[in-house]
DSSP file (Angstrom, degrees, kcal/mol; ACC not computed):
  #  RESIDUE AA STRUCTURE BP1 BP2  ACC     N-H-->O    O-->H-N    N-H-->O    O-->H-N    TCO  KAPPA ALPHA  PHI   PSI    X-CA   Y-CA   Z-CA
    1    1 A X              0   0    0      0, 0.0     2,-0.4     0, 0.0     3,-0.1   0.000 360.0 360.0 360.0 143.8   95.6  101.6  103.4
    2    2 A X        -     0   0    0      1,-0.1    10,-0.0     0, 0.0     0, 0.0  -0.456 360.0 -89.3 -96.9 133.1   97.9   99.4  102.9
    3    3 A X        -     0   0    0     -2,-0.4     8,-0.3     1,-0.1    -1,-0.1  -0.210  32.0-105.8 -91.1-175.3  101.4  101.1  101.6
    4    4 A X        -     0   0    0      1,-0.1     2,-0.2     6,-0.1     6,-0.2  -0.254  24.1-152.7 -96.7 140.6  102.9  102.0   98.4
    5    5 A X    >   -     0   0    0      4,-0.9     3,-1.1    -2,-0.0     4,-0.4  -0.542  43.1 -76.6 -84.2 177.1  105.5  100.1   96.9
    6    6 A X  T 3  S+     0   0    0     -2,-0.2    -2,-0.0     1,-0.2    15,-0.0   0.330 132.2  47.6 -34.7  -7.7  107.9  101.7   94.6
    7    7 A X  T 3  S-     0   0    0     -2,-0.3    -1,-0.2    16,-0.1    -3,-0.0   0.545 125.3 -99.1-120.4 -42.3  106.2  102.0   91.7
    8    8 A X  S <  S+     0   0    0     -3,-1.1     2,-0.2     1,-0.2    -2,-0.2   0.647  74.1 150.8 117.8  37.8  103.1  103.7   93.9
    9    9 A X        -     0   0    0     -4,-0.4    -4,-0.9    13,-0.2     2,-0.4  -0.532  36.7-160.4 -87.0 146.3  101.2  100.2   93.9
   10   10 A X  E     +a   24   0A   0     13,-3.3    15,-1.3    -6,-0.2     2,-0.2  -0.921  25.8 179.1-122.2 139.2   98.9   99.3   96.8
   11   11 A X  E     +a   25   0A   0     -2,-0.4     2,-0.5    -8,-0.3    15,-0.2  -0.825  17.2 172.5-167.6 110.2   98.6   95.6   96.5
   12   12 A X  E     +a   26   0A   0     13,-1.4    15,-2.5    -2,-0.2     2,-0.3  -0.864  50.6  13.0-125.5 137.7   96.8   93.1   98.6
   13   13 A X  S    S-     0   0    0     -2,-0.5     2,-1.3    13,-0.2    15,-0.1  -0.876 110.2 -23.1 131.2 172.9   96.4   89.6   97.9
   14   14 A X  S    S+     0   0    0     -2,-0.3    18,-3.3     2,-0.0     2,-0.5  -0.672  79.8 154.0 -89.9  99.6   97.8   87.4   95.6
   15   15 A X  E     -d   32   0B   0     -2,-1.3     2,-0.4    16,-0.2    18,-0.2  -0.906  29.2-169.8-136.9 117.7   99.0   89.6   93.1
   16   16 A X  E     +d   33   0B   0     16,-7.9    18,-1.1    -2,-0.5     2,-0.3  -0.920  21.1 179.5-104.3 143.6  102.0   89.4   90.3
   17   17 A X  E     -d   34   0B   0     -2,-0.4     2,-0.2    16,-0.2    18,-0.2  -0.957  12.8-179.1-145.4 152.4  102.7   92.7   88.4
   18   18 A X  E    S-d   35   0B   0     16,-0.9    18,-0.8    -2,-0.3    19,-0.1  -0.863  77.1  -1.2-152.6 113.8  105.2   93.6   85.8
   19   19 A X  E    S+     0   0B   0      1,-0.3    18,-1.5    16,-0.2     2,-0.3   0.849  94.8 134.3  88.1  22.0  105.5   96.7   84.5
   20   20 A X  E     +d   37   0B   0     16,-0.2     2,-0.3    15,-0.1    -1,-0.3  -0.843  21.3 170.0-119.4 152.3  102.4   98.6   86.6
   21   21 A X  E     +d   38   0B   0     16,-1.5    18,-0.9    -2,-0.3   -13,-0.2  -0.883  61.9  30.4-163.7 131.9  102.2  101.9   88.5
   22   22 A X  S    S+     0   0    0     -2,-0.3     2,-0.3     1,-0.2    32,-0.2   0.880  90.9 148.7  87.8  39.8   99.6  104.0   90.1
   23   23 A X        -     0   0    0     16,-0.2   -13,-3.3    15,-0.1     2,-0.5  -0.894  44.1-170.5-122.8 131.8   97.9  100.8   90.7
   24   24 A X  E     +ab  10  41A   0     16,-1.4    18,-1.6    -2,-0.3     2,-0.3  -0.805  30.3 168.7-123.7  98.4   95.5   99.5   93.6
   25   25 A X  E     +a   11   0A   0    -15,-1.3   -13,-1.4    -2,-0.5     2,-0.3  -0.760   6.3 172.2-126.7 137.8   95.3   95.8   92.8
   26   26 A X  E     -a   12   0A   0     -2,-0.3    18,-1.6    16,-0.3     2,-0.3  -0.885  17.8-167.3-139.5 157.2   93.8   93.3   95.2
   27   27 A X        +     0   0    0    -15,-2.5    18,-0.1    -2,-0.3   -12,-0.1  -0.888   8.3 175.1-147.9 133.2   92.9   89.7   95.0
   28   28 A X  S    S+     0   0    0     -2,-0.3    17,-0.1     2,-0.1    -1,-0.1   0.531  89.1   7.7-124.7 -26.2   90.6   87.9   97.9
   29   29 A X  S    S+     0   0    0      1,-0.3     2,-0.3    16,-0.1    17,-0.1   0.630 123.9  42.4-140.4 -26.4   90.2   84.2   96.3
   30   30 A X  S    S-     0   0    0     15,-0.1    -1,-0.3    14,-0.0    -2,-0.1  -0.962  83.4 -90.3-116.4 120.1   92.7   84.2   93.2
   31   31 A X        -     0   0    0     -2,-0.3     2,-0.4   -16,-0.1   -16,-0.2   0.250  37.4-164.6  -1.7  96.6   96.2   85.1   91.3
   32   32 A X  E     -d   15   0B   0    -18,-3.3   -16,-7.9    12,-0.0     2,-0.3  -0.949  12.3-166.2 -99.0 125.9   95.2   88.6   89.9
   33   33 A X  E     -d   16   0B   0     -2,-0.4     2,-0.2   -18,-0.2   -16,-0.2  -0.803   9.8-172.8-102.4 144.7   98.5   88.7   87.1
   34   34 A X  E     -d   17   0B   0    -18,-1.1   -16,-0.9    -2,-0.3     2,-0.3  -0.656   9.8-173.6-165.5 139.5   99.1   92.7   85.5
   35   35 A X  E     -d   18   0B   0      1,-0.2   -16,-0.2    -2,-0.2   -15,-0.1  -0.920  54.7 -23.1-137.8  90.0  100.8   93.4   83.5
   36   36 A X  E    S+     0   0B   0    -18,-0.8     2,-0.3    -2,-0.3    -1,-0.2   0.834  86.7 134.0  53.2  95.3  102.0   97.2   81.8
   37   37 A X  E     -d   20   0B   0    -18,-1.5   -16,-1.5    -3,-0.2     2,-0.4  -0.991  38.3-160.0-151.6 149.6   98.5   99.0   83.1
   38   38 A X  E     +d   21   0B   0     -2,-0.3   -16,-0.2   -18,-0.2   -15,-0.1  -0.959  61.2   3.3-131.6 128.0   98.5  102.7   85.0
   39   39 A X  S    S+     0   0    0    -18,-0.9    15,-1.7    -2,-0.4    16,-0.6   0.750  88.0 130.8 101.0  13.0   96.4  104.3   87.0
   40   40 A X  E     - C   0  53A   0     13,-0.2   -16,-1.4    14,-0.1     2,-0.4  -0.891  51.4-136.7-119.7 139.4   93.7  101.6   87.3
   41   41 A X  E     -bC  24  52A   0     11,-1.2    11,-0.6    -2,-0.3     2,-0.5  -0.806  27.3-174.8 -28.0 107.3   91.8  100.1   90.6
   42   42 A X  E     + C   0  51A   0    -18,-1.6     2,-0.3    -2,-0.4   -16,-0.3  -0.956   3.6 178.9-129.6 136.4   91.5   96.1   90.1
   43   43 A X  E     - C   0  50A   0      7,-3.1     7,-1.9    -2,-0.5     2,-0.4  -0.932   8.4-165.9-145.9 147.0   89.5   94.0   92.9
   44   44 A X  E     + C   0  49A   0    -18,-1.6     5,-0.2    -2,-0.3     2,-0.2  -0.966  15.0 163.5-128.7 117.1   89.0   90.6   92.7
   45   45 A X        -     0   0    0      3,-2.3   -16,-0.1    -2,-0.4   -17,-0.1  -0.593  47.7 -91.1-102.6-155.1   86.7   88.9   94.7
   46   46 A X  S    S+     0   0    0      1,-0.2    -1,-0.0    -2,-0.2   -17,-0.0   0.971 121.9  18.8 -88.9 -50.4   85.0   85.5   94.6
   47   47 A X  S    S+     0   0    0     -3,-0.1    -1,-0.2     1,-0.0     2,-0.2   0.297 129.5  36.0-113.4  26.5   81.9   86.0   92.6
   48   48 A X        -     0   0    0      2,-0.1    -3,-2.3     0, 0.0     2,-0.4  -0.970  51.6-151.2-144.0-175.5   83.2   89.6   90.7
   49   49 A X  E     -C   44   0A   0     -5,-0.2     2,-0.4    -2,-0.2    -5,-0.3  -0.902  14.0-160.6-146.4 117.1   86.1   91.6   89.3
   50   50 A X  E     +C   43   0A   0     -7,-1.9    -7,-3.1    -2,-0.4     2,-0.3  -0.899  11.6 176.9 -79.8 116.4   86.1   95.5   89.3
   51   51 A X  E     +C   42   0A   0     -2,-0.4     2,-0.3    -9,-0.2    -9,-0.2  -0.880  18.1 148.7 -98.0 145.0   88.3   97.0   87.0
   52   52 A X  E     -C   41   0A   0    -11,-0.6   -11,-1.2    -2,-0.3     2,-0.6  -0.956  44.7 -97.6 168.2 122.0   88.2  100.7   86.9
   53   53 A X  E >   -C   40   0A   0     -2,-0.3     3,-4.4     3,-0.3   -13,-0.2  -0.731  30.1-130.6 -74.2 123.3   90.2  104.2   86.3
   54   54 A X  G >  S+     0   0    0    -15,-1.7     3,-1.5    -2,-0.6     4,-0.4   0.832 111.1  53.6 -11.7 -69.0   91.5  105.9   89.2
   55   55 A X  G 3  S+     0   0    0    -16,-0.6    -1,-0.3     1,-0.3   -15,-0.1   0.574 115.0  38.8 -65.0  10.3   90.3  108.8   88.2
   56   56 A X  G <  S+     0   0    0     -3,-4.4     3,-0.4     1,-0.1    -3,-0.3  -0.353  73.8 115.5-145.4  52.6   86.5  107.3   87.8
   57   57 A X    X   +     0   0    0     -3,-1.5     3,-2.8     1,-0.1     4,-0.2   0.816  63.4  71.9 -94.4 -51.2   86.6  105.2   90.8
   58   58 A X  T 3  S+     0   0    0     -4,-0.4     3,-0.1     1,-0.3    -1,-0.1   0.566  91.2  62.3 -21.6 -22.5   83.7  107.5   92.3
   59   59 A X  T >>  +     0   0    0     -3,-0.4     3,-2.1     1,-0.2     4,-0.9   0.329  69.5  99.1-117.4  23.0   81.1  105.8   89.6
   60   60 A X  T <4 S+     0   0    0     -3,-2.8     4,-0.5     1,-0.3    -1,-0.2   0.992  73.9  63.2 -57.9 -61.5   81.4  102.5   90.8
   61   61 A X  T 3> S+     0   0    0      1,-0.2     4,-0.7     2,-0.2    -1,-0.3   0.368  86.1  62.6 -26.6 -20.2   78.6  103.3   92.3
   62   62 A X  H X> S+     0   0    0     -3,-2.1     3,-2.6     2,-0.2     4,-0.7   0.944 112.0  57.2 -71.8 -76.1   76.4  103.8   88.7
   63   63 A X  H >X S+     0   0    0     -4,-0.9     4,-1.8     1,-0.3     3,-1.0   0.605 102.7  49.5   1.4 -75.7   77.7   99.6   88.8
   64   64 A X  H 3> S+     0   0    0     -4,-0.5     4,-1.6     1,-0.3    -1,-0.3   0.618 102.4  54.8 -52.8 -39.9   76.3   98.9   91.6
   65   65 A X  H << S+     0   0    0     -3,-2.6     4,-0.5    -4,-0.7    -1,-0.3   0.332 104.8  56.1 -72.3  -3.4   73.1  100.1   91.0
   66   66 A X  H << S+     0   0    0     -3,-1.0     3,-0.5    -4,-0.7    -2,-0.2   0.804 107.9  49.4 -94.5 -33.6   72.9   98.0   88.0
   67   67 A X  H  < S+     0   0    0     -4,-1.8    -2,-0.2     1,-0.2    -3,-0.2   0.978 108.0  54.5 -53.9 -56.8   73.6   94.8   90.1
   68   68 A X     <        0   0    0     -4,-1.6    -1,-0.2     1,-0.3    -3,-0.2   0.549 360.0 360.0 -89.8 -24.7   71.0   95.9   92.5
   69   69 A X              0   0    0     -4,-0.5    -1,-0.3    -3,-0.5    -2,-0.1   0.346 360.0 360.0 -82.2 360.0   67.8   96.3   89.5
């Protein structure tokens, strides 16, 4: 895991924030901008974007299984 900036961000990628905390933001192919959000998971990859709450990061997995039918 990558570490925390001040705010308690993990952030990899190209990533601008203003006003975020409690955030795990990464960007694999594009700018990911955010801007006053708390507490959320953001992933960027080429052909999706996960947004999520922390605390319900666990049901990505319900997601997935909708991609996969």
């Amino acid at each position: 895991m990558s570490p925390q900036d001040e705010s308690c961000n993990v952030v990899k990628g190209d990533v601008l924030l203003e006003d975020v905390s409690n955030c795990f933001l990464q960007a694999d192919t594009r700018l990911l901008a955010a801007v006053s959000i708390d507490n959320l998971v953001v992933v960027e990859k080429a052909d999706a974007v996960l947004v999520a709450s922390k605390d319900r990061v666990q049901d990505v997995k319900a997601i997935v299984a909708q991609l996969k039918s």
